[in-house]
C-alpha positions in Angstrom: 93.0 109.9 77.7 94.5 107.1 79.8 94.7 103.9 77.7 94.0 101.3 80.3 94.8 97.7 79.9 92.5 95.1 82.1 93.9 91.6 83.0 91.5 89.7 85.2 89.8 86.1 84.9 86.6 86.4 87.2 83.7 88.0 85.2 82.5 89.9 88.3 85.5 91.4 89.2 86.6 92.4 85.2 82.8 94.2 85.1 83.2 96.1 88.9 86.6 97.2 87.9 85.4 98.5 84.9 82.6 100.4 86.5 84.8 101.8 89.0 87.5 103.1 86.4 84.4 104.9 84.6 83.6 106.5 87.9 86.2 107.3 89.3 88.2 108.7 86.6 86.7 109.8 82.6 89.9 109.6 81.4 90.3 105.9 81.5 89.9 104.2 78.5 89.9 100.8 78.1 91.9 99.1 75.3 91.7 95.7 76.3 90.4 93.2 78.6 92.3 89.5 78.7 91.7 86.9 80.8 94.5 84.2 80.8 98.4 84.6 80.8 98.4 82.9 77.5 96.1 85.3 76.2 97.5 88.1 77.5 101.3 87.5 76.1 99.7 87.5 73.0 98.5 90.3 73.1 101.4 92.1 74.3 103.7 90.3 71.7 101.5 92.1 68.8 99.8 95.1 71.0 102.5 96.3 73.6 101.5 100.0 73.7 99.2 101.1 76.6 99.5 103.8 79.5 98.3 101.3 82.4 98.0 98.0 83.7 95.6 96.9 86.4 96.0 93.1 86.6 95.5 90.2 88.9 97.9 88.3 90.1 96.5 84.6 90.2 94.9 83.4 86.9 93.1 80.7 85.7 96.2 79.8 84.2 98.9 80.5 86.7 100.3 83.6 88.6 100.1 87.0 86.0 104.1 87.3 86.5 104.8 84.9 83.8 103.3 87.6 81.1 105.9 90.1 82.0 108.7 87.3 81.9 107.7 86.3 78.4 106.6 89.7 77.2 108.6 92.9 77.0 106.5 95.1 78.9 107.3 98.4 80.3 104.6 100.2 81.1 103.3 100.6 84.9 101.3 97.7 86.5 98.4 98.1 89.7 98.3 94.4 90.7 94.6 93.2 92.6 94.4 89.7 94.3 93.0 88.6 97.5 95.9 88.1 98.9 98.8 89.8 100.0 102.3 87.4 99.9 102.7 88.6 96.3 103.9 91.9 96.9 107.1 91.6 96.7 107.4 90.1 93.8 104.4 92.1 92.6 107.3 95.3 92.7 109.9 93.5 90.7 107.1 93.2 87.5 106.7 97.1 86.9 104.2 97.1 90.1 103.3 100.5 91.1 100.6 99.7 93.5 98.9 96.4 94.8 95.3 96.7 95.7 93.7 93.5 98.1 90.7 92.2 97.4 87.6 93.6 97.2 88.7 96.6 96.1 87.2 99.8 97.1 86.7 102.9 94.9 88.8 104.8 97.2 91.6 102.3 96.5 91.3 102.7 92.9 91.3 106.3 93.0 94.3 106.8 95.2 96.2 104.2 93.1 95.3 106.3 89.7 96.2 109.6 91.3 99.6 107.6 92.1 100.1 107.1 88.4 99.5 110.2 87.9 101.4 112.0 90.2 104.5 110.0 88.9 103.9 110.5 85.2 104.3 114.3 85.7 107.2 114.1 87.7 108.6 112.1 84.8 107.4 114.5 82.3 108.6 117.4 84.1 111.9 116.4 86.1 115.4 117.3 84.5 116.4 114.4 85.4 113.7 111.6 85.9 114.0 108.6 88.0 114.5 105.3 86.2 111.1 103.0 87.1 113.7 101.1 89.2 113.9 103.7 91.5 110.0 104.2 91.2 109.5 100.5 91.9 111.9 100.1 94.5 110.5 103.6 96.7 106.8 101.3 96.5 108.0 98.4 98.0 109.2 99.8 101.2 105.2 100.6 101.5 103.4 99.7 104.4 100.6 97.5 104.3 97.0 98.6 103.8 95.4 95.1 105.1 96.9 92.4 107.4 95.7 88.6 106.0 94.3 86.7 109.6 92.5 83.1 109.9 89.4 82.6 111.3 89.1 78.8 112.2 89.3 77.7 108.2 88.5 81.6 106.7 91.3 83.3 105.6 90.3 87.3 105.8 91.9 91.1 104.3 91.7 93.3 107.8 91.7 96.4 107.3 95.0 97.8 109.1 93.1 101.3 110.8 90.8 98.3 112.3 93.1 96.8 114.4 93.1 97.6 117.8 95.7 95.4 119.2 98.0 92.5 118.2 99.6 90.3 120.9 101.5 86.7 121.4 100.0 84.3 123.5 101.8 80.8 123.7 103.3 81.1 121.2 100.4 82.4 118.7 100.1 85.8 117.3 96.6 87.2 117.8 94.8 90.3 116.5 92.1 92.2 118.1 89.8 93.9 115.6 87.7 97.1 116.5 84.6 95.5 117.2 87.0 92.8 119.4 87.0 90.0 117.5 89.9 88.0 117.5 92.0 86.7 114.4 94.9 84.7 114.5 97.8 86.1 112.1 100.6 83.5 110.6 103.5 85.6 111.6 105.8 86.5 114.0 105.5 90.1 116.1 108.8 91.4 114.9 107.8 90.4 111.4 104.6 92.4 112.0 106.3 95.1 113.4 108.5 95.7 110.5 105.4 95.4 108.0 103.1 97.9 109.8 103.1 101.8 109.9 105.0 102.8 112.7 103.1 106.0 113.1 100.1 104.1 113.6 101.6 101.0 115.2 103.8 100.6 118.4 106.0 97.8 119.8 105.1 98.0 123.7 106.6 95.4 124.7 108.0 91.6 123.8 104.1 90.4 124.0 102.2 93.6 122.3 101.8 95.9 119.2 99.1 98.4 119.9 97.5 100.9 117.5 97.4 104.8 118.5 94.1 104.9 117.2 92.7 102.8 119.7 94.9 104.1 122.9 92.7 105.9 125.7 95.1 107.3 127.6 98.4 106.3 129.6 99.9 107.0 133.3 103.0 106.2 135.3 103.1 102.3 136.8 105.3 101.4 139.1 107.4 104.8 139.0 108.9 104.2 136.0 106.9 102.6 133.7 103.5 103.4 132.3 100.3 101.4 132.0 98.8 101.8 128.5 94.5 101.8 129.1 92.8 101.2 125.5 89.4 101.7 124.4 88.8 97.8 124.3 88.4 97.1 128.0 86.6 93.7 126.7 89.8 92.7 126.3 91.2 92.5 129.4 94.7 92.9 128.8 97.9 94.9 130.8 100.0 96.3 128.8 102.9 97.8 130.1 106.0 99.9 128.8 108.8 99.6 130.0 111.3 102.2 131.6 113.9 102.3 129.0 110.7 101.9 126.2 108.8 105.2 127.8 110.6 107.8 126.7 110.4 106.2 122.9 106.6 105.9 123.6 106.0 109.4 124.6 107.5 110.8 122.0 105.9 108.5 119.6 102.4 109.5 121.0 103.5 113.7 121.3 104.6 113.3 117.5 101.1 111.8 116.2 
């Protein structure tokens, strides 16, 4: 049995959490469902004992950070929000996963097998790993979503959906798989440091493209090569440079 502790302040997504757990796993039990930071640290001030956490991040009340401030909790934590600048901080609160909004079955299951998969290597290690070391492996995770604007619409893309991301006067744009274009509210080299670099490739000072969504290359101008993706809607050159090639071509040989 995995004694499961809910935190989440929207009905809806309390109940389709819930039904998801039962689905996706038997063993979950739930042993508690708050709604509110204050409620919450008063329940873990009389009640701490639990296996798992899956909480929101912003309450009705304020961000879900200030429970495990107040209240001495030390079990593991799967945060869900819609958004994705908490997690960081997210990792320093027992945070073993962070799940965006709306959150798939798939997610859930992958985060539980997680859990999992680290409670038997701390059941069955000679020497286990202090949840520092646990917590501090998760936050050098890549992102599973990238958050983008649409005129006033902030969205959660998917990360396998993005076909290319490029600067343009000074504005980072993203390039979806079905080529609609999203403006992100970072910088390139921050991007490039967030994303997977098996998926994701820095072509050049104007372009990050995705190996998912690269046709083919060739030589260009001797010693560069022209990069031809399956998006010719978008119209764009995107070149590698000579002393960038030989990166690239490994990087595409190694996927």
């Amino acid at each position: 049995m995995l004694r499961t502790i809910l935190i989440e302040d929207e009905n809806p997504a309390m109940e389709m959490l819930e039904h998801t757990l039962s689905i996706v796993n038997a063993e979950v039990k739930i042993i508690a469902k708050l709604r509110s930071v204050r409620e919450s640290i008063h329940h873990f001030s009389s009640c701490p004992d639990a296996d798992l956490i899956f909480c929101d991040v912003q309450l009705s009340d304020g961000l879900s950070f200030e429970i495990f401030k107040q209240a001495a909790i030390k079990m593991p934590v799967i945060f869900t929000t819609g958004y994705d600048e908490f997690m960081m901080m997210a990792f320093e609160y027992n945070g073993i996963d962070y799940l965006l909004k709306p959150v798939s079955s798939d997610e859930v299951e992958k985060a539980l097998k997680k859990y999992l998969r680290f409670q038997n290597h701390f059941l069955h290690s000679a020497m286990p790993a202090p949840l520092e070391t646990l917590v501090n492996s998760l936050s050098a995770r890549k992102k599973t979503r990238l958050l983008v604007r649409q005129g006033m619409e902030h969205l959660a893309l998917k990360i396998e959906d993005i076909k290319l991301i490029y600067i343009d006067n000074k504005v980072v744009y993203v390039i979806d798989c079905f080529s609609k274009k999203y403006i992100a509210d970072k910088t390139l080299s921050e991007l490039e440091e967030e994303l997977d670099r098996d998926m994701f490739f820095r072509a050049n000072r104007q372009y990050i493209v995705n190996i998912n969504h690269i046709k083919s290359f060739k030589p260009f101008e001797k010693v560069k090569l022209a990069v031809d993706l399956n998006a010719p809607e978008t119209n764009h050159n995107i070149t590698i440079s000579q002393e960038t090639a030989p990166a690239f071509r490994k990087w595409m040989y190694d996927a």
